[in-house]
N, C-alpha and C positions, 0 to 999 in steps of 0.2 A: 705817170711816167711820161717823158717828153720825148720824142724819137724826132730825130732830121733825117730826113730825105733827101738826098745828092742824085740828082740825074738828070742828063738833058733831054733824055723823051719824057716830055709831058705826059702823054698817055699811061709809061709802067709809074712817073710820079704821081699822078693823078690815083691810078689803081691799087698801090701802095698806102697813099693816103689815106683812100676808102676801107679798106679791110683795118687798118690800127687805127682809125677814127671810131668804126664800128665797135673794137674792142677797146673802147677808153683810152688807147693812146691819144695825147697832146701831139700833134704832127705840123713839124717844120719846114719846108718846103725850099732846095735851094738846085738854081738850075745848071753850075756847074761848080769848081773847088772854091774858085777866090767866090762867089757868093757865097758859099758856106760856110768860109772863115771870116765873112765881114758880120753876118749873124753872129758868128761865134763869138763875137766882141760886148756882144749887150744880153744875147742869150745864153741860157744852161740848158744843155741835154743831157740824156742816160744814155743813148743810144743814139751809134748815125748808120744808118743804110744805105751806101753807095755802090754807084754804076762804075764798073772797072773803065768802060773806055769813055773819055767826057774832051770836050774840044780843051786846049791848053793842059793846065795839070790833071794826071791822070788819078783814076782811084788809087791806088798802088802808093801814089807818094800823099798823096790826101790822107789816106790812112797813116802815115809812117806820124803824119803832124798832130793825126787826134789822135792815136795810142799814147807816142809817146812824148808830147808837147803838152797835151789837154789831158790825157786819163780817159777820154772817151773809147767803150767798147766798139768794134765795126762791126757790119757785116757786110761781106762783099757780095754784090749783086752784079750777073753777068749773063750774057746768051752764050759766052767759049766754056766749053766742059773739060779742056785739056791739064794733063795734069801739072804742067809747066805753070799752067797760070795760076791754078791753086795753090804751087808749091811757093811763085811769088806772092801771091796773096797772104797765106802763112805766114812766110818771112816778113811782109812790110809790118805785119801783126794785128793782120784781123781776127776775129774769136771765131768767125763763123762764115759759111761762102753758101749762096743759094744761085742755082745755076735758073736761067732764064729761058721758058717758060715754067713757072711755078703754081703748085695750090695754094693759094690762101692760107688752109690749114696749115700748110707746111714753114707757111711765112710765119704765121703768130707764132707758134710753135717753138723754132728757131727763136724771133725774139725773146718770146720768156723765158727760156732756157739762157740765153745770153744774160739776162736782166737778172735772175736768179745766182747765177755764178759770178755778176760783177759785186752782188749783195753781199754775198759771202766772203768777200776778198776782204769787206771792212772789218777793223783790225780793233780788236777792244785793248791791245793794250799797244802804245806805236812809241818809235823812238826815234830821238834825231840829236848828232850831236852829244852835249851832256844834259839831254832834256826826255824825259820821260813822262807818258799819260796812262793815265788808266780812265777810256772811259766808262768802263761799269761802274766804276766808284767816283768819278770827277775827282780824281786825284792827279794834281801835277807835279812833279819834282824836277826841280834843274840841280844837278849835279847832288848832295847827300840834304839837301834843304826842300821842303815842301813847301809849297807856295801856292796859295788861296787866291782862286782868281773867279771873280764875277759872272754868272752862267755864260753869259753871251760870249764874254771874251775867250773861256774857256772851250767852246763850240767852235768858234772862230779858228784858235791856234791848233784846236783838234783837228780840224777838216786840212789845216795848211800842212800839219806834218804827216799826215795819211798821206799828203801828195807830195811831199818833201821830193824839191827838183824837179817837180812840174808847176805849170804855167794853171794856178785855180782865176777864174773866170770872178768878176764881181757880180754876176748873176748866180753864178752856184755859191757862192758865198752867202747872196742877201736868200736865196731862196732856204739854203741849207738852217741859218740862223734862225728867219724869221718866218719861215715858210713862202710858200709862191705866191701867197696874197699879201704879202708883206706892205706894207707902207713904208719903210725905211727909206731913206733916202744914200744917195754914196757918201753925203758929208758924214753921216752917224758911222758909217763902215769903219770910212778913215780915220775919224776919230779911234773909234775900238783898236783899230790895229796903230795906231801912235799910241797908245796909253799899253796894247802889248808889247809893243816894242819899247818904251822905257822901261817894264817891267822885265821882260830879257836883258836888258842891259844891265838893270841894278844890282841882279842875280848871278848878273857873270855867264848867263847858257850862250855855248857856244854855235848858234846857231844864229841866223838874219832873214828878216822879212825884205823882198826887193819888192819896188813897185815896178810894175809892167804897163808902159803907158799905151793905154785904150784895151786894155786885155783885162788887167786885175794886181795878183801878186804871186812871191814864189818864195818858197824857205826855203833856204839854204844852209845845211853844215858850214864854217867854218876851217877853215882848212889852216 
């Protein structure tokens, strides 16, 4: 699992690091918001763990862009224990708040507990539009027609309608497809998603793949 790190003291970044390094987390390192969404552009995470107060954009609205922009779960990390700031914390839509100074224990903890609940949220059967999946069965249907589509491709349009109206990442794309040691390159992605993309159109689903340039893509309903 890959977890970012958002903070400008080095020190709780640094200590942070150490304790989900220790326990197998992948750990990404970013020292205030726009560094973490310039990462966010080539990398995929599971998890980001940000500092509420950070010079320029604050945690509060950092968090609003990875819940609901990215799909990324938060947890907010702070030294204020007031319940004002939890309750904005809550609202911008973070999963979880750990107040500063912390145990370790208490850190992992929280993350897996976060990592376990964002697991659960995946949907075996999703729908968008006049498109429907199942993925226990790799069955697709656009509107009363079933339609046969190539694993990868199928993986592909699965993951973009699980986030249907958010912004998926071409690293959680190439990583989800082909795993995180992947070889693929962006040219094979974009092919896959041109060749789904004629095949939603021949079919008539009422749904569309946008590109998001330097970010990835987004499905969209149809309106």
């Amino acid at each position: 699992m890959k977890v970012l790190v958002v903070d400008d003291d080095s020190y709780i970044q640094q200590l942070v690091a150490i304790h989900l390094g220790k326990a197998s987390y992948t750990v990404f390192k970013a020292d205030d918001a726009e560094q973490a969404l310039r990462l966010l552009e080539d990398q995929h995470v599971d998890l980001a763990i940000v500092d509420v107060m950070m010079p320029g954009m604050d945690g509060f609205e950092l968090t609003r862009i990875l819940t609901q922009d990215l799909g990324i779960p938060v947890i907010l990390l702070t030294a204020k224990s007031q319940l004002e700031d939890k309750e904005k914390g809550f609202l911008s839509g973070t999963e979880d708040y750990i107040v500063k100074p912390f145990e370790p224990k208490e850190l992992l903890f929280r993350v897996a507990v976060v990592l376990r609940r964002s697991e659960r949220a995946v949907q075996e059967h999703l729908q968008a539009g006049n498109l429907s999946i199942n993925r226990r069965n790799f069955e697709l249907a656009i509107g009363n027609e079933t339609v046969i589509l190539p694993l990868k491709e199928f993986e592909i349009l699965s993951l973009l309608v699980s986030r249907a109206n958010l912004a998926t990442p071409r690293g959680l794309l190439m990583d989800y497809v082909w795993g995180e040691d992947h070889e693929g390159s962006e040219m094979t992605l974009n092919t896959h998603i041109n060749r789904i993309r004629d095949r939603l159109k021949r079919y008539g689903a009422t749904v569309e793949i946008h590109t998001l340039r330097g970010i990835g893509y987004k499905l969209e309903a149809l309106k």
